[in-house]
C-alpha positions as CSV (number, residue, x, y, z in Angstrom):
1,X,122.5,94.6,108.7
2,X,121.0,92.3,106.3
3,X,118.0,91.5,108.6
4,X,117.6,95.3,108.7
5,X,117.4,95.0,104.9
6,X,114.8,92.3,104.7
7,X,112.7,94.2,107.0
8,X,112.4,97.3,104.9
9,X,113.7,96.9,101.5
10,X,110.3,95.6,100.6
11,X,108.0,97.6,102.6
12,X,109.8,101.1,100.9
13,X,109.6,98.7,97.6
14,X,106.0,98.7,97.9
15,X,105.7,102.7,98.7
16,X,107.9,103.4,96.2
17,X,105.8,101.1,93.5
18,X,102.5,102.7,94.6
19,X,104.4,106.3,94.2
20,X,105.2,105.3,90.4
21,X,102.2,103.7,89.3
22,X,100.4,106.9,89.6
23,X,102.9,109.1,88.9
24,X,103.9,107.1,85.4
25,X,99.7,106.8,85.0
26,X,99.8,102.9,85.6
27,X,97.4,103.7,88.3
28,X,94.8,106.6,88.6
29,X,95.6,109.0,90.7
30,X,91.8,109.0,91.8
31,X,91.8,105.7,93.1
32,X,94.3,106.1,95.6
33,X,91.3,107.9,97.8
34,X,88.9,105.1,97.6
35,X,92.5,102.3,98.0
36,X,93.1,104.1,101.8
37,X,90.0,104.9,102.7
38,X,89.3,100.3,102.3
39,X,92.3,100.0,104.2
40,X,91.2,102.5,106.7
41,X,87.8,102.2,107.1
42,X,87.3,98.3,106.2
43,X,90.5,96.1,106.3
44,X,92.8,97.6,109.6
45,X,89.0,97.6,112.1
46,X,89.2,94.1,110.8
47,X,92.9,93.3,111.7
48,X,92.4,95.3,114.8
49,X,89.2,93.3,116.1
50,X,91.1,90.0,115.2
51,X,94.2,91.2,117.1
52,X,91.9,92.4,120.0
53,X,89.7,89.3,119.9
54,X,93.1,86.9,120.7
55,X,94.9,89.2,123.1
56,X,96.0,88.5,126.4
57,X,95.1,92.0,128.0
58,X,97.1,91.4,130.9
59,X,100.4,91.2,128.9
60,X,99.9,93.5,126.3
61,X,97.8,96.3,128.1
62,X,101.7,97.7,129.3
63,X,101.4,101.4,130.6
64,X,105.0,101.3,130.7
65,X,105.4,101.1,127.3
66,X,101.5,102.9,126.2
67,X,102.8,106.5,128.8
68,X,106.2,107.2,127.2
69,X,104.6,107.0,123.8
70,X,102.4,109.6,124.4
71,X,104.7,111.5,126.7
72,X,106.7,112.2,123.3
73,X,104.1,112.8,121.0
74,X,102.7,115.3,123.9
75,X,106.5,116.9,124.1
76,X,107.0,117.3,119.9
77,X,103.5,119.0,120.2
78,X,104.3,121.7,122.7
79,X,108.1,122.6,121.2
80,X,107.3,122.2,117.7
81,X,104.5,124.6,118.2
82,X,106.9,127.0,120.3
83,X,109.6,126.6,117.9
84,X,107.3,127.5,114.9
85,X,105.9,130.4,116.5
86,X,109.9,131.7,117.6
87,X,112.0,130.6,115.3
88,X,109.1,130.7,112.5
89,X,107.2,133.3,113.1
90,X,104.3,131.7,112.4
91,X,100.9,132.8,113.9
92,X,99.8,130.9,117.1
93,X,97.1,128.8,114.8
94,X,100.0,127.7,112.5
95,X,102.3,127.0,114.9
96,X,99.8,124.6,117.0
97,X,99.0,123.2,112.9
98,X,103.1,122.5,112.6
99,X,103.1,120.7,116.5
100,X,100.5,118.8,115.0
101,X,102.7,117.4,112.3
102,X,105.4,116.8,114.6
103,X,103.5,114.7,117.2
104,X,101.0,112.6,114.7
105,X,102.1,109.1,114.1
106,X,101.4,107.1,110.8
107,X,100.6,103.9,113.2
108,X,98.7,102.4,110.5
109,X,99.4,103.0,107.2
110,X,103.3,103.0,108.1
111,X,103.5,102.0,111.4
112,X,101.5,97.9,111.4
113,X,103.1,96.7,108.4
114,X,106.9,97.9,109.6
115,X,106.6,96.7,113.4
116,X,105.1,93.3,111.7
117,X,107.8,93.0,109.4
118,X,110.8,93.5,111.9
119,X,109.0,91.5,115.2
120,X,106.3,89.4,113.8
121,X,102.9,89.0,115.0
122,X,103.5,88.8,118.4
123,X,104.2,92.6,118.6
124,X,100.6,93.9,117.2
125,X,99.1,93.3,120.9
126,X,101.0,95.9,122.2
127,X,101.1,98.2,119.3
128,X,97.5,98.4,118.4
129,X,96.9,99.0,122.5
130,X,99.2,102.3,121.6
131,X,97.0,102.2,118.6
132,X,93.5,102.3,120.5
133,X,94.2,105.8,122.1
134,X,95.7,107.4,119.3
135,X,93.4,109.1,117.3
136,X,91.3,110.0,120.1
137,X,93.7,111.6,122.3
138,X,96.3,113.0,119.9
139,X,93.3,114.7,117.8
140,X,91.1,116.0,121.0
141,X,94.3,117.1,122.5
142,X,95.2,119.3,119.0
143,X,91.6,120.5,118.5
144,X,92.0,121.6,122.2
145,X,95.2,123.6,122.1
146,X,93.8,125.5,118.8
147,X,90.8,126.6,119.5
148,X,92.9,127.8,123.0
149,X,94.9,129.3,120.4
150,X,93.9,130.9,117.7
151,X,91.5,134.2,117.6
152,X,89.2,133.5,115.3
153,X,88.1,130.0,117.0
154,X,84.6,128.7,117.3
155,X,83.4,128.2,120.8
156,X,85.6,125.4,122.6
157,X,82.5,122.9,123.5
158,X,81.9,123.2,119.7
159,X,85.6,122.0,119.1
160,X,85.3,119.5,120.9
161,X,81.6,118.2,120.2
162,X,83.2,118.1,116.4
163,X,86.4,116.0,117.5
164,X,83.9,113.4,120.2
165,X,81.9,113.2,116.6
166,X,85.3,112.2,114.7
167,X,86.0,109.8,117.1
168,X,82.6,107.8,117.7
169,X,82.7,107.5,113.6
170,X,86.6,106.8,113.7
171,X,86.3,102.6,112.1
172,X,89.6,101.7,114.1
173,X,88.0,102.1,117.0
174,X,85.0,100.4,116.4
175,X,87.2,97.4,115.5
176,X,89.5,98.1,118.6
177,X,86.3,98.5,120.7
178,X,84.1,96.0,119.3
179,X,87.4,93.1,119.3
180,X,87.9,93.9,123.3
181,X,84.1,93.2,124.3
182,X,83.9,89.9,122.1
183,X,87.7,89.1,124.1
184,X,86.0,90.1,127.3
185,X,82.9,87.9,126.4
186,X,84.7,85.3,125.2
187,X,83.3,84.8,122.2
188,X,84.8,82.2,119.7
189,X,84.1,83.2,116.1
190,X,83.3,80.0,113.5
191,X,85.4,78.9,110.8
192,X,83.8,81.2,107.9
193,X,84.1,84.4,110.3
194,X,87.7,83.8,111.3
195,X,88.4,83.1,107.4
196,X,87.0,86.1,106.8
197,X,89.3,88.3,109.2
198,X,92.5,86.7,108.2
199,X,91.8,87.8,104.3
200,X,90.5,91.1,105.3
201,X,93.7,91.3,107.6
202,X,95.9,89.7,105.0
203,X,95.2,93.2,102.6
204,X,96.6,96.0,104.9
205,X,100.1,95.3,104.5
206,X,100.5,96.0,100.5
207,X,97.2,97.6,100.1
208,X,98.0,100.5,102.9
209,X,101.9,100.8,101.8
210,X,100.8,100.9,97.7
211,X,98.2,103.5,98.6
212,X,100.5,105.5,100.7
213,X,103.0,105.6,98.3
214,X,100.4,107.0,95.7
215,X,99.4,109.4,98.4
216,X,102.4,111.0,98.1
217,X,101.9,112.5,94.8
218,X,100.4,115.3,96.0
219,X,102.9,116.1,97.8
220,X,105.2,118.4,96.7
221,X,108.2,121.0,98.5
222,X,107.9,124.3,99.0
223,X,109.1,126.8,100.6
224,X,108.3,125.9,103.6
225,X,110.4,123.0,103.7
226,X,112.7,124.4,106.6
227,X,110.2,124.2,108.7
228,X,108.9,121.3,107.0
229,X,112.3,119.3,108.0
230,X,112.1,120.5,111.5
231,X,109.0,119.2,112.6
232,X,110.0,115.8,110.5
233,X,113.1,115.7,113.3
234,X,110.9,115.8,115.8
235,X,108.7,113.0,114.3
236,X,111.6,110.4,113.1
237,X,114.0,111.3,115.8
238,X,113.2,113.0,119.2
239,X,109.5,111.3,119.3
240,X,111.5,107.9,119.5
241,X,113.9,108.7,121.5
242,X,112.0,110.4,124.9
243,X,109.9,106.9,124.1
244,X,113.3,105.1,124.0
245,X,114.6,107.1,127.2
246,X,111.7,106.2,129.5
247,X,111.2,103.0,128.7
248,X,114.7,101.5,128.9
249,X,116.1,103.9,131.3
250,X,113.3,105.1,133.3
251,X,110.7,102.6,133.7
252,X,113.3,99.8,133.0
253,X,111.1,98.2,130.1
254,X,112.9,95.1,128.7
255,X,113.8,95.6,125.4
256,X,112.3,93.1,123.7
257,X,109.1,94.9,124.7
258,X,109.8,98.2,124.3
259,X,111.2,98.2,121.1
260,X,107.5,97.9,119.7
261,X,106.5,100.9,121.3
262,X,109.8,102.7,119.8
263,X,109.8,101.9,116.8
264,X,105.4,102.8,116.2
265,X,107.1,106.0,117.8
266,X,109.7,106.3,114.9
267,X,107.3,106.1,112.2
268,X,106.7,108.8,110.2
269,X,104.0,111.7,110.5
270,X,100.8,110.9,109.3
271,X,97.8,111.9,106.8
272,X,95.8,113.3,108.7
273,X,98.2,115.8,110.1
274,X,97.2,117.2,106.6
275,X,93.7,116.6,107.7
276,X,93.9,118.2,110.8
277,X,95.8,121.2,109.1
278,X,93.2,121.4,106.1
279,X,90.0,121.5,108.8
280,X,91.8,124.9,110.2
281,X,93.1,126.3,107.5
282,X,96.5,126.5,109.3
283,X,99.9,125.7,107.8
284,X,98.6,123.6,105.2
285,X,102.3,123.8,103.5
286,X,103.8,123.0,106.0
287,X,101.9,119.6,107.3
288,X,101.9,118.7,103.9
289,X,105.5,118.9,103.3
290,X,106.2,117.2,106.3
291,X,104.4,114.2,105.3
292,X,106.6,113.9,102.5
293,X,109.6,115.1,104.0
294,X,109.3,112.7,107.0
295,X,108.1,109.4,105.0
296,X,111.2,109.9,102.8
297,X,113.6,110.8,105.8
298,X,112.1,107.9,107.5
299,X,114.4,105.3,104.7
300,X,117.1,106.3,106.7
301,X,115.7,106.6,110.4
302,X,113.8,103.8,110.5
303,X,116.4,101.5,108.9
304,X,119.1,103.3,111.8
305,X,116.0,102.7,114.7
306,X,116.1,98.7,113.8
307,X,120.1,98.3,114.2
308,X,119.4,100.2,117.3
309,X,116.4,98.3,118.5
310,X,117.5,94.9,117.1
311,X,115.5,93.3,114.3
């Protein structure tokens, strides 16, 4: 158990510093924006085009591991939709909005610095080739099923012109995409550039967990946190384990190599599920709570994930 500890005692220690310097005014609340959106946009293309740049494709690129991540984000899409329109009786438009929240992964703010802490570098190859189809898919997929959805939708090539727009500009890519041609071209970087990605890469660690615990105060329960908890059990719990199911006991993944791809799956849901819900005006309350609900919850899951998965 103590391993366990040292892996997330001080990656929750940072969240949880980030959370109270802005809420106790030691840090403004407005530069919390402008802290992700380096990590985002500047520091993780650069960790992702190092990590690309070194990878051995032919070990990392594992479809064994890459399918039954997606298999489960795919599955906590359909039922938490169903489940918010039944059980909820939310509107079609906000119960594809609530799916949303149960099947989007923070893989980067969250999801790098945890896998890092408990395996080390040598499980970022694998987890940033889970990484490289994630916004694309997972956001072109939910821009799909709502503008099948809902009523009052634009046209569907529109829909999807916006999300092929979001994706071209998406910076992770460009570092993902950019990192695999220079592998492919074998291109060796000079001593000034490969300086320069190791302190660019050195920030998203306690920069992305001290913004995203600042993040979350915005966040606040309301009374939709019900629903809220729901889709957060799909996120921390059955996400992980259809992942954990098909890889050990399907496709017969060793463990020591599909634990990465089970734990990324256990992290919690993601910002942008707040993004996504904000662009349709859908269930706003409801993404946002889960963010907070999840990241919390995710103390307890994560830490019970790593005794499971070894650390």
């Amino acid at each position: 158990m103590l391993p366990i500890l040292n892996v997330v005692l001080p990656v929750f220690a940072i969240i949880a510093l980030g959370y109270a310097a802005v809420r106790f005014r030691l840090y403004p609340e407005e530069g919390v924006k402008g802290l992700v959106a380096f990590v985002n946009n500047f520091a993780t293309p650069c960790l992702l085009f190092q990590a690309m740049l070194t990878s051995d494709f032919s070990s990392t690129f594992n479809p064994a591991v890459i399918l039954p991540f997606y298999v489960g984000s795919v599955t906590s899409l359909l039922f938490g939709s169903i489940i918010a329109v039944k059980w909820f009786k939310a509107r079609p438009g906000e119960g594809v909005s609530s799916g949303f929240s149960a099947m989007f992964t923070n893989t980067v703010l969250m999801g790098i610095p945890i896998v890092q802490r408990a395996y080390g570098d040598a499980a970022l190859p694998t987890v940033f080739s889970i990484i490289a189809f994630h916004a694309p898919v997972l956001i072109t997929l939910g821009m799909l099923v709502m503008e099948l959805v809902r009523r009052d939708g634009a046209p569907l090539h529109k829909s999807l012109g916006t999300a092929m727009v979001r994706i071209v500009q998406n910076p992770l890519l460009w570092g993902v995409g950019l990192g695999y041609a220079a592998n492919r071209f074998g291109v060796v970087l000079p001593e000034p550039g490969t300086a320069f990605l190791n302190m660019m890469a050195a920030a998203v660690l306690p920069a992305a967990l001290f913004g995203l615990g600042g993040a979350l105060n915005q966040y606040r329960v309301s009374e939709s946190w019900v629903q809220a908890s729901v889709m957060s059990v799909f996120k921390l719990i059955i996400h992980p384990t259809i992942a954990y199911v098909l890889m050990i006991h399907v496709l017969h993944v060793p463990l020591e190599i599909a634990r990465y791809g089970i734990l990324l799956a256990a992290m919690p849901t993601g910002i942008n599920a707040y993004v996504f819900a904000t662009y349709y005006d859908r269930a706003v309350n409801v993404a946002t709570n889960t963010v907070l609900i999840s990241t919390l919850g995710s103390v307890l899951t994560v830490t019970t994930w790593l005794y499971i998965l070894g650390a």
